[in-house]
Backbone as a chain_set.jsonl record, in Angstrom:
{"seq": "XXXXXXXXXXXXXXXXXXXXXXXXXXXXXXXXXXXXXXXXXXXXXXXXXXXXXXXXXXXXXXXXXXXXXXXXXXXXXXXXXXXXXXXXXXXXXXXXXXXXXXXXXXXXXXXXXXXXXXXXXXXXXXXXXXXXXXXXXXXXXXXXXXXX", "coords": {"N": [[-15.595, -13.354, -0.791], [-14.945, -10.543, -2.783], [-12.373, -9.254, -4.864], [-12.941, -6.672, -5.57], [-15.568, -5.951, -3.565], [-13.784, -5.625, -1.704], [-12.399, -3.367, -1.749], [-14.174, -1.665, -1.857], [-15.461, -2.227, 0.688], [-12.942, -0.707, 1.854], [-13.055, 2.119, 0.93], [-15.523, 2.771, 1.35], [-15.197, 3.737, 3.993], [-15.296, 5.17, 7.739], [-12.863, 8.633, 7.241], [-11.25, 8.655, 5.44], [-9.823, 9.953, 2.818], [-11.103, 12.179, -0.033], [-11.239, 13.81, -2.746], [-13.184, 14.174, -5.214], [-15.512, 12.183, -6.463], [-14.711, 9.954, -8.195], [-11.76, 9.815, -6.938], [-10.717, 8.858, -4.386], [-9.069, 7.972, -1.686], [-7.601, 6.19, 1.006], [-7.883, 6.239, 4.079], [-4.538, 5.575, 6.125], [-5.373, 4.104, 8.896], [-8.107, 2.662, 8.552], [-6.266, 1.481, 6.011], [-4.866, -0.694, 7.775], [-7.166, -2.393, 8.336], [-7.304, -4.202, 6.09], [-6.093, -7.044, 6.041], [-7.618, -8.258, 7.572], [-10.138, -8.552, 5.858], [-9.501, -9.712, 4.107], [-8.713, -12.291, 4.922], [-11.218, -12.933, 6.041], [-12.678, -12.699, 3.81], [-11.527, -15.816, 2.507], [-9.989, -16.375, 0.921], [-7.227, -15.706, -1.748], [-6.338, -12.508, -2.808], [-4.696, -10.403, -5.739], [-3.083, -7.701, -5.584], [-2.532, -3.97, -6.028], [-1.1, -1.752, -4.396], [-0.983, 1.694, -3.666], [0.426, 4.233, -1.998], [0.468, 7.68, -1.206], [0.967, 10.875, 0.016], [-0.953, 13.54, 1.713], [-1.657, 16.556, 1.661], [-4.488, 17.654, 3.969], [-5.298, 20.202, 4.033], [-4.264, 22.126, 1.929], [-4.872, 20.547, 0.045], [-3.134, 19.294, -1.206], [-1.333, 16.764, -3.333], [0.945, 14.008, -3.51], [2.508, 11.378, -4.997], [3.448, 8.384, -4.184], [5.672, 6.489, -5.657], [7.569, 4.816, -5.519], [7.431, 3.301, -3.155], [5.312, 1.989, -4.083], [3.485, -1.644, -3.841], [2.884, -4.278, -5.391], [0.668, -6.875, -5.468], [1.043, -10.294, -6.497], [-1.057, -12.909, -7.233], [-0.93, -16.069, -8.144], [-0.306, -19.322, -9.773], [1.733, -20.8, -8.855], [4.448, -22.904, -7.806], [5.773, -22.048, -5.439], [5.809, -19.235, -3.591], [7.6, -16.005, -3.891], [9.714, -12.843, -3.342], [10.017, -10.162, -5.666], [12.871, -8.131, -6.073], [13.953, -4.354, -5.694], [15.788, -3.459, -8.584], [19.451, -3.989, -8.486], [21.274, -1.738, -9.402], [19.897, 0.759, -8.852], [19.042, 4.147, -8.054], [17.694, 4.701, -5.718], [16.583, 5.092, -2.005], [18.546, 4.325, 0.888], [16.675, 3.495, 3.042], [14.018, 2.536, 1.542], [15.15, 0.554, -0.055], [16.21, -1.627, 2.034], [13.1, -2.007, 3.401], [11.384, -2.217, 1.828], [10.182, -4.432, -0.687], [9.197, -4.224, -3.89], [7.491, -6.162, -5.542], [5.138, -9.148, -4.751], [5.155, -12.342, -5.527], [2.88, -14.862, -5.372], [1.687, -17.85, -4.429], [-1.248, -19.438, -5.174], [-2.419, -21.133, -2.753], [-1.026, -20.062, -0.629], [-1.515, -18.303, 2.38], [-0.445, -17.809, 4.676], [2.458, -16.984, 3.465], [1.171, -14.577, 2.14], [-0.23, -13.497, 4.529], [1.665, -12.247, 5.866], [3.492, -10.83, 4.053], [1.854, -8.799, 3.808], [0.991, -7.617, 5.821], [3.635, -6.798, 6.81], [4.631, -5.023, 4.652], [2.726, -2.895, 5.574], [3.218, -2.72, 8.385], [6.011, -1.513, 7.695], [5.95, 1.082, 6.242], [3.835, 2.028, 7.729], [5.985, 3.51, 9.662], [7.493, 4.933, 8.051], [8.888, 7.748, 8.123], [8.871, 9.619, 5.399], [10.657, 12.097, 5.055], [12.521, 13.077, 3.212], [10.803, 13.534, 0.515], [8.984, 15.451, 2.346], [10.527, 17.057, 2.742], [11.519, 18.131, 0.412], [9.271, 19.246, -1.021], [6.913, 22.232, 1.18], [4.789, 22.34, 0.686], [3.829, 19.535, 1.421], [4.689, 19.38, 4.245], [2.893, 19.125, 6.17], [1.654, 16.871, 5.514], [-0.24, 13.663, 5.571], [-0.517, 10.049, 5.197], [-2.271, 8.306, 2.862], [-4.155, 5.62, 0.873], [-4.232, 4.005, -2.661], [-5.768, 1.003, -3.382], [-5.844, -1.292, -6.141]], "CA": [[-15.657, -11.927, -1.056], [-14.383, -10.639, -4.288], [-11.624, -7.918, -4.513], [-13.704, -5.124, -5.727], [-15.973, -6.013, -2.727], [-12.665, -5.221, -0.216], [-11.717, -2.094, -2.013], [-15.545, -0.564, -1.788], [-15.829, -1.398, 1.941], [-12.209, -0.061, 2.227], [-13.247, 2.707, 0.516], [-16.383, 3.413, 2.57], [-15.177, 3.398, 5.698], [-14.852, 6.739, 7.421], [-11.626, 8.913, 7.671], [-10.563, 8.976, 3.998], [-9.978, 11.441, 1.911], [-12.228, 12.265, -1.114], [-10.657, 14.831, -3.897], [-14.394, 13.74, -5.479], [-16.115, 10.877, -5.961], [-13.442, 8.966, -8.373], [-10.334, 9.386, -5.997], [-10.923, 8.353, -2.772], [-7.769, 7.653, -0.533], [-8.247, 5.581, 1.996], [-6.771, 6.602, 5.807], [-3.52, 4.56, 7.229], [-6.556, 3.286, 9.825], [-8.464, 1.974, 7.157], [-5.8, 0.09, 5.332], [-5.155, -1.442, 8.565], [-8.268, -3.684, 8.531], [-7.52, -4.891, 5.001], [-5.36, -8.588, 5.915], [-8.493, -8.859, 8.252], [-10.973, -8.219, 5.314], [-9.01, -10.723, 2.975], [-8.861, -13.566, 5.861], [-12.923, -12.845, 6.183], [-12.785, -13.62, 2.395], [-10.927, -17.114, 2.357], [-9.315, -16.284, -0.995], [-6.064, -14.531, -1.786], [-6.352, -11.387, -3.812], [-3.941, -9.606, -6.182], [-3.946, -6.079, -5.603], [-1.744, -2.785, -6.239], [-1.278, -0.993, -3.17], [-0.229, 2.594, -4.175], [0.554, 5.33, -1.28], [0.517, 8.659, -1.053], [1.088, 11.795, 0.769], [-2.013, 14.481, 1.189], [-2.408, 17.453, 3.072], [-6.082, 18.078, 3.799], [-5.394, 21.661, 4.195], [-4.466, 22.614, 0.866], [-5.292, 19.414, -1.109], [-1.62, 18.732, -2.281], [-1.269, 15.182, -3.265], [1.66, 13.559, -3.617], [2.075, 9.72, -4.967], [4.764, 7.959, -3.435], [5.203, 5.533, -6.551], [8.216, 4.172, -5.268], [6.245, 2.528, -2.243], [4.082, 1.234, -4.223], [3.677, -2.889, -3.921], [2.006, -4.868, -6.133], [0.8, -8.51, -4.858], [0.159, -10.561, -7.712], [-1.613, -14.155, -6.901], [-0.892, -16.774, -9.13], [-0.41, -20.695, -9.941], [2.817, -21.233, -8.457], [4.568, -23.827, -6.076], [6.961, -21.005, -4.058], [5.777, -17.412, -3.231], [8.874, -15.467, -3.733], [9.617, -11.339, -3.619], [10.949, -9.352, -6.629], [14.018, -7.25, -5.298], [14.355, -3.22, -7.113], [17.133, -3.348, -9.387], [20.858, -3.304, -8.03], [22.159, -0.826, -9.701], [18.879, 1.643, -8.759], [19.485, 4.931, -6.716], [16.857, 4.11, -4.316], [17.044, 5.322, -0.854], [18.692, 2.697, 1.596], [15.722, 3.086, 3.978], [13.492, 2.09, 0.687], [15.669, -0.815, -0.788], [15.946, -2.112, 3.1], [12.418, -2.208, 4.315], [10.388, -2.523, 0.451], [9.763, -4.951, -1.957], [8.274, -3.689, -5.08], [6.261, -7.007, -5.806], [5.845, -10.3, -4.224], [4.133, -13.245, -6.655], [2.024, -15.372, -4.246], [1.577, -19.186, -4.312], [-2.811, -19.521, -4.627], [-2.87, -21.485, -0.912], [0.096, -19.357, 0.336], [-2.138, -17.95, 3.172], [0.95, -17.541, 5.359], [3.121, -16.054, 3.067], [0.118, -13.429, 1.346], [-0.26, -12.17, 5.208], [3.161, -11.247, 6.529], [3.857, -9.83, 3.202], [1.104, -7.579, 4.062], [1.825, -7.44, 7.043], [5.121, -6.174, 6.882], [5.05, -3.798, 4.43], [1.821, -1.531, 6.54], [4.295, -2.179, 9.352], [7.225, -0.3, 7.552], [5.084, 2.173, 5.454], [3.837, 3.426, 9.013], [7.168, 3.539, 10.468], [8.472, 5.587, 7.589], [8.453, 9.785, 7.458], [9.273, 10.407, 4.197], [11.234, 13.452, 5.369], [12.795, 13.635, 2.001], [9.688, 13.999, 0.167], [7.918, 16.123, 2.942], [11.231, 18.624, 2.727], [11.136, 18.937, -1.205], [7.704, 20.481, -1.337], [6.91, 22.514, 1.686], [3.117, 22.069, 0.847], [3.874, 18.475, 2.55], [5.02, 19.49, 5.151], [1.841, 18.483, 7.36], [1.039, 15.795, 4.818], [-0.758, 12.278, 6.057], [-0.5, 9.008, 4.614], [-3.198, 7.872, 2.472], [-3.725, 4.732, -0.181], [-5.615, 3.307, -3.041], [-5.83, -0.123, -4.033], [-6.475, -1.191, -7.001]], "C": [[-14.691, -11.611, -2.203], [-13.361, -9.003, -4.169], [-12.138, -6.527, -4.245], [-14.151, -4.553, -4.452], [-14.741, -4.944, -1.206], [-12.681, -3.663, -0.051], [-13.109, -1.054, -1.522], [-15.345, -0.508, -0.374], [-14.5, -0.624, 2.646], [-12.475, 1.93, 1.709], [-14.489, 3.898, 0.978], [-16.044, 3.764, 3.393], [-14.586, 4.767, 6.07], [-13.332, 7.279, 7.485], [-10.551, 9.192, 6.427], [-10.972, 9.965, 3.544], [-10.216, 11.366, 0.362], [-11.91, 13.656, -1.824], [-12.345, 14.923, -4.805], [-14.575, 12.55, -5.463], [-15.792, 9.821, -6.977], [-12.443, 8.88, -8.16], [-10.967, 9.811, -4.785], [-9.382, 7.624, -2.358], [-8.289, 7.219, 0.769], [-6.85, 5.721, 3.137], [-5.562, 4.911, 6.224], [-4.499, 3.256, 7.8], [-7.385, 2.283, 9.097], [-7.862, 0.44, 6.573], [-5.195, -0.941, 6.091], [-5.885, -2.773, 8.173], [-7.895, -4.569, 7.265], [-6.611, -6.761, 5.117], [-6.772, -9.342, 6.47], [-9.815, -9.431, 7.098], [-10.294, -9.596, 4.112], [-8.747, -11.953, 3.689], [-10.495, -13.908, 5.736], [-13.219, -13.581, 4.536], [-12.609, -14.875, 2.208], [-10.02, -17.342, 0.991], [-8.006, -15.271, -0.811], [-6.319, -13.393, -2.967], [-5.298, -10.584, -4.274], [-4.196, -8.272, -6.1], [-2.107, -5.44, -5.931], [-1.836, -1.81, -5.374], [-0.28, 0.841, -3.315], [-0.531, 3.713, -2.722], [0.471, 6.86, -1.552], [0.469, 9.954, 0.134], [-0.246, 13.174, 0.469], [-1.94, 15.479, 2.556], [-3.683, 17.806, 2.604], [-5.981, 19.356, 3.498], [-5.658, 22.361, 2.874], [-4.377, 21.684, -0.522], [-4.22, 18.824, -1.656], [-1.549, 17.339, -2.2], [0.092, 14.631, -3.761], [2.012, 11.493, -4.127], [3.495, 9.238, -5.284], [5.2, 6.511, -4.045], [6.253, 4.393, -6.278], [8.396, 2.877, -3.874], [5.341, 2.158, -2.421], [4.589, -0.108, -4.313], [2.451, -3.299, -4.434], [1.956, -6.686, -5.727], [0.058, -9.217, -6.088], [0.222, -12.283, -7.132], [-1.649, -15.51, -8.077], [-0.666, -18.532, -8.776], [0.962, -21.034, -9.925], [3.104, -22.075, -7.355], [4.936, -23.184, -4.815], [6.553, -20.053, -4.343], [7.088, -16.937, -3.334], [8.51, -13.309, -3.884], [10.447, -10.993, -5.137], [11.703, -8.001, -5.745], [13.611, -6.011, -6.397], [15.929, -4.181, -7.67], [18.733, -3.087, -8.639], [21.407, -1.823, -8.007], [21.126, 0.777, -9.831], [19.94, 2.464, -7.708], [18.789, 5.313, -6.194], [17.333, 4.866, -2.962], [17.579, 3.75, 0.073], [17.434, 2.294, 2.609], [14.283, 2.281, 2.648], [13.922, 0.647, 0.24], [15.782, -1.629, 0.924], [14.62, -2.339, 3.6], [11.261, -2.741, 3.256], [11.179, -3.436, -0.232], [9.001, -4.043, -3.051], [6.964, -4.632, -5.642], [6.567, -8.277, -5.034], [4.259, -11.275, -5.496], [3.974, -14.078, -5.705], [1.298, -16.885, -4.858], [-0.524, -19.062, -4.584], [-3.17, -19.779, -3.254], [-1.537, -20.761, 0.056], [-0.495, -18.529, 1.389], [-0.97, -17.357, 4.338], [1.209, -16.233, 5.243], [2.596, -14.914, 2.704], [0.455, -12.273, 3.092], [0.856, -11.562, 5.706], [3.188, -10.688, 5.526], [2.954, -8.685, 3.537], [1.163, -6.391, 4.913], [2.728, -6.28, 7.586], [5.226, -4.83, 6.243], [3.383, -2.597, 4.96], [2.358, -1.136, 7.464], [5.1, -1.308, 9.163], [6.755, 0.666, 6.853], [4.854, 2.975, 6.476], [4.706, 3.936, 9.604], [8.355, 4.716, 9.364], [7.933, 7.022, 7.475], [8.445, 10.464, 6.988], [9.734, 11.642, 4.344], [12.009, 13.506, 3.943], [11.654, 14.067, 1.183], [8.699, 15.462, 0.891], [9.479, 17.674, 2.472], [11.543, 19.082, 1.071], [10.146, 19.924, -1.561], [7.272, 20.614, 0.161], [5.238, 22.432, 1.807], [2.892, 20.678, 1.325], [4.021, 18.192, 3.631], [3.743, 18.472, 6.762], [0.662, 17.52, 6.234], [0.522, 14.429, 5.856], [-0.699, 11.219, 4.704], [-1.987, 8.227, 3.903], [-3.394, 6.703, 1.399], [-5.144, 4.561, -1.229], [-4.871, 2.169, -3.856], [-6.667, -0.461, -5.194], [-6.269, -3.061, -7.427]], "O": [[-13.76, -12.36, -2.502], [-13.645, -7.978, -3.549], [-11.981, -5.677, -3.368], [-13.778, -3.475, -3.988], [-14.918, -4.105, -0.323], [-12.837, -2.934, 0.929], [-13.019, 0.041, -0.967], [-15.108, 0.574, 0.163], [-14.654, -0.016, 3.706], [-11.925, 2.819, 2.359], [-14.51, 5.128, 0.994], [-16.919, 4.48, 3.879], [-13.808, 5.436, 5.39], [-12.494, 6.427, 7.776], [-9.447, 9.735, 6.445], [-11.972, 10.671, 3.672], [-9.595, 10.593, -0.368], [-12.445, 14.643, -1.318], [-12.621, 16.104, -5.014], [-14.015, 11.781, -4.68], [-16.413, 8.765, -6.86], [-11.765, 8.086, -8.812], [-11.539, 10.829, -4.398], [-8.863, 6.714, -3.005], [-9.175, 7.744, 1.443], [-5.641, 5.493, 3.122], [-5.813, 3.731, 6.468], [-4.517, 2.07, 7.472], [-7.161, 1.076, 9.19], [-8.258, -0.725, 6.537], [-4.913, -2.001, 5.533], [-5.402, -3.849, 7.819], [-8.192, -5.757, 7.388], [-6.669, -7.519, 4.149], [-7.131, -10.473, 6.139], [-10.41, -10.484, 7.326], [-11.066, -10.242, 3.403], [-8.502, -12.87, 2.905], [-10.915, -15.008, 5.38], [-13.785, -14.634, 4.242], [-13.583, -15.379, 1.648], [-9.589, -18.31, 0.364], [-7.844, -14.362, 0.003], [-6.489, -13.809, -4.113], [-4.769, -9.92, -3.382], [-5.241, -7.717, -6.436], [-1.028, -6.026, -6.021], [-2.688, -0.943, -5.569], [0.915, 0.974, -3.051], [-1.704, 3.963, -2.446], [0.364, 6.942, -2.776], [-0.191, 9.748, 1.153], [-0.459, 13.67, -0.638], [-2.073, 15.324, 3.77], [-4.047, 18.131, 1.474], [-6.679, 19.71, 2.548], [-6.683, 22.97, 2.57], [-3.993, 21.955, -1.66], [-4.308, 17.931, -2.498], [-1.684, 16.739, -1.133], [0.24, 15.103, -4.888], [1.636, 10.565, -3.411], [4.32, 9.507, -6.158], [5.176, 5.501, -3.342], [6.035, 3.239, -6.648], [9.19, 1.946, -3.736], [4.465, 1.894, -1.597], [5.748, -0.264, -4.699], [1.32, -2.915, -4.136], [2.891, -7.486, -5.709], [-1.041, -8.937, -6.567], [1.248, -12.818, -6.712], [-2.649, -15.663, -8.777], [-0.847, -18.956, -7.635], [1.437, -21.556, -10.933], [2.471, -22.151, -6.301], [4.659, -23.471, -3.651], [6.814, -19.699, -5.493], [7.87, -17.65, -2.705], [7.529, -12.707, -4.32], [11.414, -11.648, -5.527], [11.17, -7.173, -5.007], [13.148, -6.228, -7.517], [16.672, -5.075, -7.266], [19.052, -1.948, -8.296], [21.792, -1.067, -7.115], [21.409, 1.698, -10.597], [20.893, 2.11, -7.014], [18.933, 6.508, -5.938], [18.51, 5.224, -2.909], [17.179, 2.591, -0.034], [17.184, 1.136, 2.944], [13.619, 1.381, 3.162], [13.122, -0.288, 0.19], [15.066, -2.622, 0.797], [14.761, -3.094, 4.563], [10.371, -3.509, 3.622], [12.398, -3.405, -0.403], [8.207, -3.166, -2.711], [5.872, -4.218, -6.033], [7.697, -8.607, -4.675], [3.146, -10.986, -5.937], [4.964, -14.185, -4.982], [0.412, -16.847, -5.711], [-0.972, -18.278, -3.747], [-3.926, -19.073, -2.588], [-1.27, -21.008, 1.232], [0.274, -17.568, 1.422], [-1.01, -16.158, 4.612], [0.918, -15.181, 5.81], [3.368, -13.965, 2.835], [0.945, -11.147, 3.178], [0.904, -10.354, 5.939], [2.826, -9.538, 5.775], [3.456, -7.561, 3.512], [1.279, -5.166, 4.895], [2.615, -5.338, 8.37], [5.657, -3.806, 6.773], [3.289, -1.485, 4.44], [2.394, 0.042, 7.818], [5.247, -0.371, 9.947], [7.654, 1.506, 6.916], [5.249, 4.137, 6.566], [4.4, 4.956, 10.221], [9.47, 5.15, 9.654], [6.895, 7.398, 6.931], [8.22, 11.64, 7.273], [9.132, 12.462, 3.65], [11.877, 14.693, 3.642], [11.565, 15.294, 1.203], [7.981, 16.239, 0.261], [9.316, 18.822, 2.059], [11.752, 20.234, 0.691], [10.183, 20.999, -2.16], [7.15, 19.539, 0.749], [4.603, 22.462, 2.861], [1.736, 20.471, 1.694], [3.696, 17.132, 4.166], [3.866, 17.691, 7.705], [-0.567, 17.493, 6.177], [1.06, 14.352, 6.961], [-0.811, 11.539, 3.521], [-2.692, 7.577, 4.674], [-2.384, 6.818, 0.706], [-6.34, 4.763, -1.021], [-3.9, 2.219, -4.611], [-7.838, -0.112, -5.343], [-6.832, -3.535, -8.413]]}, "num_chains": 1, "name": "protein.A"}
């Protein structure tokens, strides 16, 4: 199965949110299935996993660029992560629970899914209460993504 392939049936699938019909955000629930959907494949895929915050109500979108992770798949012996920057002023719950990129071995099958893994685990686990209390039109925001 070929990336594109992932992103469409992630993209189908119901529960996302549709601004029209070239941004599509795909539900929390959704990006769930996707380690399952890239096991079903047999291949590792590079992708760009970008978040965001949306309230349905009054459409406000928010893009949470600093949670974004980028998995890039390449011709290496060791998978390793890229750390942010030291001397960034990052939140500590951000520089503690994110990576920004991890570069991925081709047969690293392992390492590809915990990285995945991990960061849907701490993405759901986080409440961006700074973000939601800056703009009050977030307030009853949901978590939404698109891969690219």
């Amino acid at each position: 199965m070929e990336t594109k392939k992932i992103i469409n049936i992630l993209e189908k699938s119901p529960g996302n949110f549709c601004k029209n019909q070239n941004d599509i955000y795909i539900s929390l629930d959704n990006m769930l299935t996707i380690p399952n959907l890239v096991k079903k494949s047999g291949k590792l895929h590079s992708l760009l996993i970008t978040p965001y915050l949306i309230n349905r109500d009054n459409h406000m979108i928010f893009e949470l660029h600093y949670y974004e992770f980028e998995i890039e798949v390449c011709d290496l012996e060791k998978s390793y992560f890229v750390d942010y920057p030291k001397e960034n002023l990052l939140s500590k719950e951000l520089i503690d629970n994110f990576k920004p990129k991890a570069f991925v071995a081709i047969n690293d099958f392992a390492f590809y899914e915990r990285i995945l893994n991990d960061y849907l685990k701490n993405i759901q686990m986080t409440s961006f209460e700074e973000e939601k209390t800056l703009d009050s039109r977030l307030e009853n925001s949901m978590l939404y993504f698109q891969v690219f």
